[in-house]
N, C-alpha and C positions, 0 to 999 in steps of 0.2 A: 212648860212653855205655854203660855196664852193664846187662845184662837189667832187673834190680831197677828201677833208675833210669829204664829204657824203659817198664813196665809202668805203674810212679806216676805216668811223665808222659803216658802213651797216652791217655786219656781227655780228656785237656789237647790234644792238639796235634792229635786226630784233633775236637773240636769248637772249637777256633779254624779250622783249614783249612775247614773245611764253613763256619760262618758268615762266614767270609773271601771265599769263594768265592759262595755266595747272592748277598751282598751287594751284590758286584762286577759278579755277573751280573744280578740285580737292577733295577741302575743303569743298566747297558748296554740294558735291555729297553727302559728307560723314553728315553734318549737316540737310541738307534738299533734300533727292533724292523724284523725283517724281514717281518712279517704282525702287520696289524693281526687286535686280537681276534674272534673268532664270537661268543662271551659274558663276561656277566661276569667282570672278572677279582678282583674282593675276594672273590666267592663261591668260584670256582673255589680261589683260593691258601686260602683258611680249612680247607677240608676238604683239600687236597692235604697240608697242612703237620700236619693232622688227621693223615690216617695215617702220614704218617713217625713221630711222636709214639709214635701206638701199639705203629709197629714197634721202636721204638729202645725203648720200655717192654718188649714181648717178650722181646725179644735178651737186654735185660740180667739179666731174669727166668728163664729158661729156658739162657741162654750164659751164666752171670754170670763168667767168668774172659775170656773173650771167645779169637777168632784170634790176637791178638798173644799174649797167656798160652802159648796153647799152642804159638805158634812157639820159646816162650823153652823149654817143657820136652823138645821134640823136638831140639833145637841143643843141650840140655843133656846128653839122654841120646844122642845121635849118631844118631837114629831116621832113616830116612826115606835115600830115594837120594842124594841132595843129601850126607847125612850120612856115609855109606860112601864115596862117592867123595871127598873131601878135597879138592874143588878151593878156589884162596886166594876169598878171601870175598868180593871184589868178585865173580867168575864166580858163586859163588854167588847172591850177593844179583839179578842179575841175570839170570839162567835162573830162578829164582826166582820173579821179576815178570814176565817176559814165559809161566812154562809156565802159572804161576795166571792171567793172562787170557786165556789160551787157553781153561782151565776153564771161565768162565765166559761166554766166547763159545759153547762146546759148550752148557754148558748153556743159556744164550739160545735158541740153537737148537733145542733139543731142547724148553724149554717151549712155542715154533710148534709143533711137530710129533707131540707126542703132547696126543693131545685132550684128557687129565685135567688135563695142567701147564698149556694151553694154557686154559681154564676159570680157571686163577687168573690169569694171567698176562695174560688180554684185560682185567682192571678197569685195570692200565697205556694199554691201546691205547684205551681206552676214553675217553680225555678227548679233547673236541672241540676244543680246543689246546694245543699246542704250547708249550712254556717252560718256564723253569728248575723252575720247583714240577714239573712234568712225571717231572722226573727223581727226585723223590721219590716219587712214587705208585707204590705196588706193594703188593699184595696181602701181609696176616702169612702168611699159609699159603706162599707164594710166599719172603718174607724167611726164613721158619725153614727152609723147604726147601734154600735158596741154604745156609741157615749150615752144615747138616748138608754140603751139599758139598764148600764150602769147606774145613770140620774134617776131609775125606776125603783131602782135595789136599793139606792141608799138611803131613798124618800122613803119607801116602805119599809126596809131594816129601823130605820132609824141610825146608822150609821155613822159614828162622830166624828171630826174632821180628822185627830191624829189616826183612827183607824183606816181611812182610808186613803191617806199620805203611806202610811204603813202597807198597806197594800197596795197601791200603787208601784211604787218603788218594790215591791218582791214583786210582782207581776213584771214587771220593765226589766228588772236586773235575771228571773229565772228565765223570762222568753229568751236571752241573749243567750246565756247557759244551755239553757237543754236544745236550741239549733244548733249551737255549737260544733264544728267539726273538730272534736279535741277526744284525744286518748286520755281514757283513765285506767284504773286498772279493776280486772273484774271483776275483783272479792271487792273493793273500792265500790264499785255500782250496785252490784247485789246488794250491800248494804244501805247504800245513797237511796236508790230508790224507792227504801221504804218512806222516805218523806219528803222527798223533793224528785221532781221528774229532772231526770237525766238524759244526756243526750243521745246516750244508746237506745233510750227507752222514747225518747221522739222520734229518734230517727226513723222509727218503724212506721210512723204514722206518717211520712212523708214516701213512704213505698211507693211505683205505681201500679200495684197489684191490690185490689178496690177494698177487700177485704181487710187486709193491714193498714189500708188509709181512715178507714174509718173503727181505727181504733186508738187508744190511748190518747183520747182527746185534752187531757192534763197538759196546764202551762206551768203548775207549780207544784199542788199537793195531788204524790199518783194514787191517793184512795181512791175518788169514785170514779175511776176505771177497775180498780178492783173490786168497789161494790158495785157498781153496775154492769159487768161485767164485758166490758169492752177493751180489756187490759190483754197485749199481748207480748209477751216478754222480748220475743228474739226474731227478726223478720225472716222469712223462710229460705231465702238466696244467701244469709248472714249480711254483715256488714259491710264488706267489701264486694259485694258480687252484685249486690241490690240494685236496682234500677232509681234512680230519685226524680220524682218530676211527674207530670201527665203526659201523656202518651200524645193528645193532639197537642202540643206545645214544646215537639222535640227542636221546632225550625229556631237559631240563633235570633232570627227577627224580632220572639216575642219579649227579647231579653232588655231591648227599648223601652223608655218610661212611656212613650206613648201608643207605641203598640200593647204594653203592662196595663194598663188606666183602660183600655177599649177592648179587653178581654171576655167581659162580661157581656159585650154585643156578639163579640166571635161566631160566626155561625159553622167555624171548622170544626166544634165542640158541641153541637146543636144534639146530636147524638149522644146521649146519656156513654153508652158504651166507648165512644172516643177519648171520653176522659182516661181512661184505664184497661187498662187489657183483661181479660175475665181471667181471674186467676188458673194457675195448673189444678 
């Protein structure tokens, strides 16, 4: 498939994947959930699917050429490390995908850890459960920040446009997957997770006990939580007994898109330790 031909049909194949993938997991919530709900769930998905909307209005306002565009004119003009070195295209496309989710495991990382990102990035930790709409909540300030990174990595990778269609699309279709409130079976995830993060293995990271939260920072591949060693298998209450959420964000209130969007002023969370309870 040709650049040209990639771009026309990007828009296409990156929103049939995502409603493919909802959909399927969706279905899965309702046939086999692995926790039942805290609250409601028509309210919760109206406003989660609320700001995806917004975000994806953003991006295309402010990005309108989008990631793939500019992987086609970095692969074009030979820009980028990826581009210099000449390796054949599958090594490419490959280093590719796995250096870009390194990227944004760092940065996952980094928005737990410096208090400003982490202000935008608590309206995500902030719903009191767990599920596929989950994996779309995220903060615009948060979305455009990510995008500017991204547009960093791919410039400096050198990253070609199907690689980063490619990833895309495994980023967008794993985030719905590993929020996922869906049963699998354990021998099933022990095995799963050696190369794809699963939803037993997020789940933990949505704990509100601080320690667990800020670990297993993987949206796709669960290596560099285990090589950096922030990987934690099984949350300490298990999976049924766990707490999901932040601690200053128990009130139904913040479950509104616009009290959701004005979180990151909150001053009921001004208090580092409000966010989360100091563990046992």
């Amino acid at each position: 498939m040709s650049a040209e031909t990639l771009l026309g049909q990007e828009p296409w194949i990156r929103l049939a994947s995502f409603l493919a993938v909802l959909m399927v997991m969706a279905a899965w919530e309702l046939w086999a959930p692995r926790r039942a709900p805290s609250v409601g769930k028509a309210w919760r998905w109206l406003n989660n699917v609320g700001v995806v909307a917004l975000d994806s209005l953003l991006v295309r306002l402010l990005f309108p050429a989008g990631a793939v565009a500019l992987g086609a004119w970095v692969e074009d003009q030979g820009w980028g490390l990826l581009g210099w070195l000449g390796l054949p295209f599958w090594i490419t496309l490959l280093v590719a995908v796995v250096v870009l989710d390194g990227v944004i495991w760092a940065q996952h990382w980094a928005f737990h850890k410096v208090p400003l990102l982490w202000r935008l990035h608590r309206m995500h930790h902030a719903d009191p459960d767990i599920d596929v709409t989950t994996g779309l909540r995220f903060h615009p300030l948060e979305i455009l920040l990510s995008m500017g990174i991204k547009v960093l990595a791919i410039l400096a990778l050198g990253a070609p446009a199907v690689a980063v269609l490619l990833f895309e699309v495994l980023l967008n279709a794993t985030s719905l997957f590993n929020h996922g409130n869906v049963r699998l079976p354990l021998r099933l995830d022990r095995w799963l997770r050696l190369v794809v993060v699963t939803p037993d293995m997020h789940r933990v990271h949505h704990s509100w006990h601080r320690d667990e939260t800020d670990s297993n920072f993987g949206f796709n591949l669960p290596w560099w939580d285990r090589l950096f060693g922030t990987y934690r298998a099984q949350p300490r209450d298990g999976h049924q007994g766990m707490t999901i959420g932040l601690h200053a964000f128990r009130d139904p209130r913040w479950l509104r898109l616009d009290r959701m969007l004005l979180q990151p002023w909150s001053r009921e969370a001004d208090d580092p330790a409000a966010d989360q309870p100091t563990p046992d």
